[in-house]
N, C-alpha and C positions, 0 to 999 in steps of 0.2 A: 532591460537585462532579462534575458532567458531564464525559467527553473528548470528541474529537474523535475519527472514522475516517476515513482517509483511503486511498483506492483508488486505484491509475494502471494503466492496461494497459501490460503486457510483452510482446512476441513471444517465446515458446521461443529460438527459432533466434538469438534477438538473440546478439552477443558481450556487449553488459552484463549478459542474465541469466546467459549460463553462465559470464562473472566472479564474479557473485553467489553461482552453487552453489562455487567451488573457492577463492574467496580473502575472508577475515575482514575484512581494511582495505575492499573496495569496500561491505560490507555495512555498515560503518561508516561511511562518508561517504554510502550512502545513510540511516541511520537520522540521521545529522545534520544534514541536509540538504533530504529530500523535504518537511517542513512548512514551508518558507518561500514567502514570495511565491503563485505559481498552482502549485507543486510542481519535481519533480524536473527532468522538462524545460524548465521555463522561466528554473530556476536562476541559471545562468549569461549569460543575455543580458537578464532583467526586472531585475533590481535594479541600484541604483548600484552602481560599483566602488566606491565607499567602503563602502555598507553591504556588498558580498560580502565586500570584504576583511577586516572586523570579523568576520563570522563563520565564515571559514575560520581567523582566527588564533586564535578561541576555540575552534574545533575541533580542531587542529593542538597545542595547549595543552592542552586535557582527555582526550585523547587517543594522548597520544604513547606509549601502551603498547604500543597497538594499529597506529597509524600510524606508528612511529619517527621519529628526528628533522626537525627543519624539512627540510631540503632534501629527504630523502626521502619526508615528504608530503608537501612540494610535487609532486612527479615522481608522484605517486600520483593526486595530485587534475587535472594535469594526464590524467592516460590515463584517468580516471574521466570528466570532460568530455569527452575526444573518444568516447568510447563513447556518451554518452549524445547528442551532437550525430549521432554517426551512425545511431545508432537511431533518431532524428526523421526523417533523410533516406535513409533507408532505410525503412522502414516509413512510409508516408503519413499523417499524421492523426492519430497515435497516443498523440501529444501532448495531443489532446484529446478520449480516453478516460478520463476522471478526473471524481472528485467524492468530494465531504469531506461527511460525516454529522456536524451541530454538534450534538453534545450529544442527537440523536435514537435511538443506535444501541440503546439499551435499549428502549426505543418501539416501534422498528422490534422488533428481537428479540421482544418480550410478542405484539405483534400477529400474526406469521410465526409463530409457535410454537401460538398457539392456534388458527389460522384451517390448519394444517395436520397436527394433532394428530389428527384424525378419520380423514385418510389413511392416516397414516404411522408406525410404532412408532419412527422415531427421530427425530419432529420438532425435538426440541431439540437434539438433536448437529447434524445438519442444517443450524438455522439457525444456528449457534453458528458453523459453520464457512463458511458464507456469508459473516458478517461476520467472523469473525477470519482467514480460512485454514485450510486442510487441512493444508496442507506448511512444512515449515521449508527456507528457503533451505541448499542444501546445505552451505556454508562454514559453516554455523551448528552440523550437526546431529552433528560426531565432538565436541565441548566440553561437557565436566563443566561441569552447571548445579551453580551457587555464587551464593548471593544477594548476596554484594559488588560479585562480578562483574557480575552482572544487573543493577544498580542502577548501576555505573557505566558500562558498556558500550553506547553508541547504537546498536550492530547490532539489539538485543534490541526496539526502538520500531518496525522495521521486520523483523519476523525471518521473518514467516510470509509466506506466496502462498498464492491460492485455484487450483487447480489447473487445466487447460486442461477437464476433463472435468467439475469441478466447477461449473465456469463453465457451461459446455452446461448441465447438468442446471437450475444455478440459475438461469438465463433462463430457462427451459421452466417451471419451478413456477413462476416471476414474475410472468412471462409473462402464465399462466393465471389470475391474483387481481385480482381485481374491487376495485384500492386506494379507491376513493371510498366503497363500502361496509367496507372494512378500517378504515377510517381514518374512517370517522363519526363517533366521539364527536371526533375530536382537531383540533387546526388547521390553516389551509390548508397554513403552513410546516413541518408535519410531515409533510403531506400530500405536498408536494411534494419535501418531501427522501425521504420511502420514493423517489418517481417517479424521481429524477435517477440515481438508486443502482440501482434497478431498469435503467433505460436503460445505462447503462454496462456491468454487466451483459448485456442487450443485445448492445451493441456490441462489447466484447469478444467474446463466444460467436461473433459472426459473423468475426472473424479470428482463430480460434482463437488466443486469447491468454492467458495469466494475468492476474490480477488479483494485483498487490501492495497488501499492505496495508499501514498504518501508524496509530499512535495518538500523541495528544499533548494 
């Protein structure tokens, strides 16, 4: 069975990411959170309040190891949303720096790996971390990995970032690749999910930003 990749741009400089590198709960509500709806930014203002509130109490509920009790997630997810609303109006557009890979990111990967194998002796690392990340969110990276943990823990769906440098680099090899001969044998819809992924990419690189990722 196929997953899903899902990328949103981040400013550095933003307060939500360097919440993200210093404290475990905001990486948690964003690993439970960034796949719903258009993602992380649109969270809180696209869905009904019914349906948000179902899934903050099933968060809030499966979670309460990580995010302590109800009132004190509550007080959590409240400063989680204003960070993230201020990072929209703050940072112009940034919002819509994002795109999800449905079930292509292996596709993608086969095709990037062999089409830059001929360059590069570390093509496969390369793309590997194109699409996964380079970096682990810092809040993530002092925590003895334990697969109970890992398995219940929603930080771990959203754990890694592609790096601001990684970013440059991987717009520039992107950039340079001829996708309609890449993508010959395959269909237009795979064609054009490499393109959207490629472009964000892109966009990112041009405000120096990270690329978070996320799988589901």
């Amino acid at each position: 069975m196929g997953v899903s990749l899902h990328y949103w741009a981040m400013p550095p400089s933003s307060v939500l990411f360097k919440r993200l590198q210093t404290e475990g709960a905001f990486v948690t509500l964003m690993g439970g959170l960034f796949c719903y709806g258009s993602g992380i930014f649109f969270f809180f203002d696209e869905l009904s309040s019914a349906a948000r509130e179902e899934i903050l109490q099933d968060l809030i509920k499966s979670q309460q190891k990580l995010l302590g009790p109800e009132p004190i997630a509550r007080r959590l997810i409240e400063e989680f949303r204003q960070e993230v609303e201020r990072t929209r109006l703050s940072y112009a557009g940034v919002e819509q720096r994002r795109c999800s890979l449905e079930k292509t990111g292996s596709l993608i990967e086969e095709r990037l790996a062999q089409a830059l194998k001929k360059g590069r002796d570390d093509a496969a690392t390369f793309v590997g971390e194109l699409l996964h990340g380079d970096q682990l969110h810092g809040a993530l990276k002092e925590r003895e990995f334990d697969i109970e943990g890992f398995l219940s823990n929603l930080a771990y769906l959203c754990g890694n970032f592609v790096s601001p440098a990684l970013v440059k680099e991987g717009a520039q090899v992107l950039g340079a690749l001829d996708a309609e001969t890449l993508f010959i044998s395959d269909t237009a819809w795979q064609l054009q999910s490499f393109q959207r992924w490629r472009s964000v990419y892109m966009a990112a690189a041009a405000h120096d930003e990270v690329l978070c990722t996320g799988v589901c």
